[in-house]
C-alpha positions as CSV (number, residue, x, y, z in Angstrom):
1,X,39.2,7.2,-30.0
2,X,37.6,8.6,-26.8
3,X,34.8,7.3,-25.2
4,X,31.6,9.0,-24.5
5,X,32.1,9.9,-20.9
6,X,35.4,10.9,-19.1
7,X,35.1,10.1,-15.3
8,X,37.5,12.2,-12.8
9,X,37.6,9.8,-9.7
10,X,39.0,8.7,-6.5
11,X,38.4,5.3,-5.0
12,X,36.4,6.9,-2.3
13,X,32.7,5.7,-1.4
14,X,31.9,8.7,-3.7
15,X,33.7,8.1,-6.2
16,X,33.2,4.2,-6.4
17,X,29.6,5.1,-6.4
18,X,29.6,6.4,-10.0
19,X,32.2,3.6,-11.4
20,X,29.7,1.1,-10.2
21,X,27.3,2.5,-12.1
22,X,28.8,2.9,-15.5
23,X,30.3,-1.0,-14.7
24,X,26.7,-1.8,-15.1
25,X,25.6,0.3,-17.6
26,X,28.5,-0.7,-19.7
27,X,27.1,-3.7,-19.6
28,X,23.8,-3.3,-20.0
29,X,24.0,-1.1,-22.8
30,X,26.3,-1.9,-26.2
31,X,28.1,1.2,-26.7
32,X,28.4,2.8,-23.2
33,X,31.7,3.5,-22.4
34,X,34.0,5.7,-20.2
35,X,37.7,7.0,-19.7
36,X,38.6,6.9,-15.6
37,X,41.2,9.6,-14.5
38,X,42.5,9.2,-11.0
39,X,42.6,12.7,-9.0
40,X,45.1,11.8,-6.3
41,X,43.4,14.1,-3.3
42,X,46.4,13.3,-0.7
43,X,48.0,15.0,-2.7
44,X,45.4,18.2,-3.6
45,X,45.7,17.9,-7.1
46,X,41.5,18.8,-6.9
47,X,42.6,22.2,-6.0
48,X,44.9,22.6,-8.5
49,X,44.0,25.7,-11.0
50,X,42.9,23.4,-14.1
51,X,40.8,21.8,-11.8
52,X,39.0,24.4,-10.3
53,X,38.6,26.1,-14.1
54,X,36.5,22.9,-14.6
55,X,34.7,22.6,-10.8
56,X,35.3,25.3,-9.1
57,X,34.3,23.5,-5.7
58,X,37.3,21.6,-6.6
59,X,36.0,18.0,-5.5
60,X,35.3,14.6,-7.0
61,X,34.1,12.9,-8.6
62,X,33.4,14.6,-11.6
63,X,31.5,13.7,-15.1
64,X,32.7,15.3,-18.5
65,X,30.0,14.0,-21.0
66,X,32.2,14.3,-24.7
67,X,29.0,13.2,-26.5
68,X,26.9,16.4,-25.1
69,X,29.2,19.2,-25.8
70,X,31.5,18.2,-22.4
71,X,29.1,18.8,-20.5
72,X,29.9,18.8,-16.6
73,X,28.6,17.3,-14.1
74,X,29.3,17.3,-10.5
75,X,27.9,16.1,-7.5
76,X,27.8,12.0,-6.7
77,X,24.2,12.1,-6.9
78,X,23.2,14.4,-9.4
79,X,26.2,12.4,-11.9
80,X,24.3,9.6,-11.0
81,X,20.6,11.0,-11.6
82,X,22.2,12.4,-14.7
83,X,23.5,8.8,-16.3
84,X,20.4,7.6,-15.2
85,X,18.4,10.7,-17.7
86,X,20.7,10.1,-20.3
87,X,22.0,6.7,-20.6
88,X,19.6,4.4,-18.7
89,X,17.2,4.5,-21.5
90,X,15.1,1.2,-20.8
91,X,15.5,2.3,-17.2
92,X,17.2,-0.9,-15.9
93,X,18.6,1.0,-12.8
94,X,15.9,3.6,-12.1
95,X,12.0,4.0,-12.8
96,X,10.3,6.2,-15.2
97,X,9.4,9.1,-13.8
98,X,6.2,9.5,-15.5
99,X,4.7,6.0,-15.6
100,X,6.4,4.4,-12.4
101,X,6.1,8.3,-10.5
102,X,5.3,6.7,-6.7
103,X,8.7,4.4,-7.1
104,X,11.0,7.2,-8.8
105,X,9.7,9.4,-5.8
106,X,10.4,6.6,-3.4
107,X,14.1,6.3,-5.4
108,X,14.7,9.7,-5.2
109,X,14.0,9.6,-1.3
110,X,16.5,6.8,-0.5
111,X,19.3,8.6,-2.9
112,X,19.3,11.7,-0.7
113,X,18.7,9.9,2.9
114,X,22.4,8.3,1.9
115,X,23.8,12.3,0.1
116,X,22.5,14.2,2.9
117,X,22.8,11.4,5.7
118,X,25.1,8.7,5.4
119,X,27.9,10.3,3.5
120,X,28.1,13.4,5.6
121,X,27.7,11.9,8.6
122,X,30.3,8.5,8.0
123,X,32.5,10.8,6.4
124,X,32.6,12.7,9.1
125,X,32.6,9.6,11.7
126,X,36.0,8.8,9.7
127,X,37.5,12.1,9.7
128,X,37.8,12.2,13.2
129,X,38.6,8.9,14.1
130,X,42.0,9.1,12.3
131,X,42.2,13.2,13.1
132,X,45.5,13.8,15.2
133,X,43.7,15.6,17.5
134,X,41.3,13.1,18.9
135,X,37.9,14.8,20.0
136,X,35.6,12.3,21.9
137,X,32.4,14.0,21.4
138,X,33.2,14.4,17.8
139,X,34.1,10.8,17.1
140,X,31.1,9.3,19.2
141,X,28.3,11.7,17.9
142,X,29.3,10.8,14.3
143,X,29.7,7.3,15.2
144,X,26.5,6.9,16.7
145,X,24.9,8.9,14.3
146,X,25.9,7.0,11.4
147,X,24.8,3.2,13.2
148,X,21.2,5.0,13.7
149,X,21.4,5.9,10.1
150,X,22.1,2.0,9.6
151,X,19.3,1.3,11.5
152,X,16.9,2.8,9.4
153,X,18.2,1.2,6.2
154,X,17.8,-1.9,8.4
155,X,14.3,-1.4,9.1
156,X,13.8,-0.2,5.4
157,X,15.2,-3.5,4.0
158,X,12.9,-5.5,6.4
159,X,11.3,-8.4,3.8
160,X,13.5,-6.3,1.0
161,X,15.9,-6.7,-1.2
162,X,16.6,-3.5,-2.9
163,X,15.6,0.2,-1.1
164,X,13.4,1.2,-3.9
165,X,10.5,-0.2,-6.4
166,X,7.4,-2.3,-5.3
167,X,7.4,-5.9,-3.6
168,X,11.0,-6.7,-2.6
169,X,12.4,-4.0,-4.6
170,X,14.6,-3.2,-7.5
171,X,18.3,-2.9,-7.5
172,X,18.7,1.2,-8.8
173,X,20.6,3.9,-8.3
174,X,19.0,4.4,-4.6
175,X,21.1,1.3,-3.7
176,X,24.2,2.1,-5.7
177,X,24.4,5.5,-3.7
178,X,24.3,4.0,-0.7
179,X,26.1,1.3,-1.3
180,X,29.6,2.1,-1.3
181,X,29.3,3.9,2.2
182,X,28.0,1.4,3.8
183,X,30.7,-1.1,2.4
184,X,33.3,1.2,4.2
185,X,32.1,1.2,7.6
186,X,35.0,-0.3,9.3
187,X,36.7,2.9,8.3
188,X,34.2,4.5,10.9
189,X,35.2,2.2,13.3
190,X,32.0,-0.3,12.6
191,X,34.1,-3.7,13.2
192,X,30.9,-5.6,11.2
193,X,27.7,-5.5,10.2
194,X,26.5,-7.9,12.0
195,X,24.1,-5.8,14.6
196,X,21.9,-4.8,11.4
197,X,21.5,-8.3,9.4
198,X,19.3,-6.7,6.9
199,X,22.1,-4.4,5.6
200,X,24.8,-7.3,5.9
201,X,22.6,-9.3,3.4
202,X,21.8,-6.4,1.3
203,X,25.4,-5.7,0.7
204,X,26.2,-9.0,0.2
205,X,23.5,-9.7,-3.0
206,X,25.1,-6.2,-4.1
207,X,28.4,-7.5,-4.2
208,X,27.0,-10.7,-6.1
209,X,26.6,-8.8,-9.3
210,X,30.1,-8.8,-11.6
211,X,29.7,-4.9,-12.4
212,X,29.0,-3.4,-9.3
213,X,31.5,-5.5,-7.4
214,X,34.5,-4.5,-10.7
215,X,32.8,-0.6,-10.0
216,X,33.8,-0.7,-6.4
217,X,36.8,-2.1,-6.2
């Protein structure tokens, strides 16, 4: 019998972002379940024709919900955003967007510093560090851009534990978007994490939770 959700994935910081979510709402949530496909992109199979008939920006991750008509979802954040609607009914990894609006807003804030600002910018930090053609300015603006980037999220999770909710925070889908970056820095050349202690810890309770740590790996 299929499950509710088919996943189209690649264990790359985006697409380890969404298995760590369904890990947790698998768990959280009797009934929640989803079928993984691996979408080998060394070897282009994304651009293949059936893929780009589903997506055409022919990228992962992507989301086929079998329980709403296949519906499709693309985009790391908005497939998160969109589990989150749909499947994170008692919202144990999120806030109500009505009753809790200041924190949701705060949520969504932190989810698109880490779309728009960590992922481009480490992903592109990465790129040319292993690029044959090695461009200095390239690799050191990316580089430096993403440790200021880490910066912030160090000064964010100053007396924190989570990037969103009140008090220390709330572990949500702000952190599980960043997440996964973050734990690939010494792809960007980042040796440790060790100049931004905040973010070293934050990491670390992450990957003390069972689901997020089975999502990522």
């Amino acid at each position: 019998m299929s499950k509710p959700l088919l996943l189209y994935w690649w264990p790359t910081p985006n697409g380890k972002k969404v298995t760590a979510y369904l890990e947790e709402l698998k768990a959280a949530y009797p009934g929640i379940d989803y079928d993984g496909e691996k979408i080998d992109i060394s070897k282009n199979i994304q651009k293949e024709d059936w893929f780009i008939n589903l997506l055409m920006n022919g990228r992962i991750p992507v989301l086929i919900d079998r329980s709403r008509n296949n519906f499709v979802v693309f985009e790391t954040a908005a497939i998160l955003l969109y589990l989150h609607q749909h499947y994170d009914k008692e919202n144990k990894f999120g806030f109500n967007r009505d009753t809790e609006a200041d924190d949701y807003s705060v949520m969504l804030q932190w989810m698109f510093f880490a779309h728009g600002g960590i992922g481009p910018m480490q992903g592109q930090a990465t790129h040319f560090r292993f690029a044959s053609e090695k461009l200095p300015y390239a690799i050191e603006r990316y580089l430096n851009e993403t440790k200021r980037l880490y910066g912030v999220l160090e000064i964010r999770l100053t007396d924190r534990d989570w990037l969103a909710g009140p008090g220390r925070g709330k572990y949500s889908i702000a952190d599980i978007n960043a997440l996964p970056w973050v734990r690939g820095h010494t792809f960007a050349g980042i040796e440790t994490l060790d100049a931004w202690p905040n973010v070293k810890a934050w990491v670390a309770r992450a990957e003390a939770r069972p689901q997020f740590l089975a999502g990522v790996q």
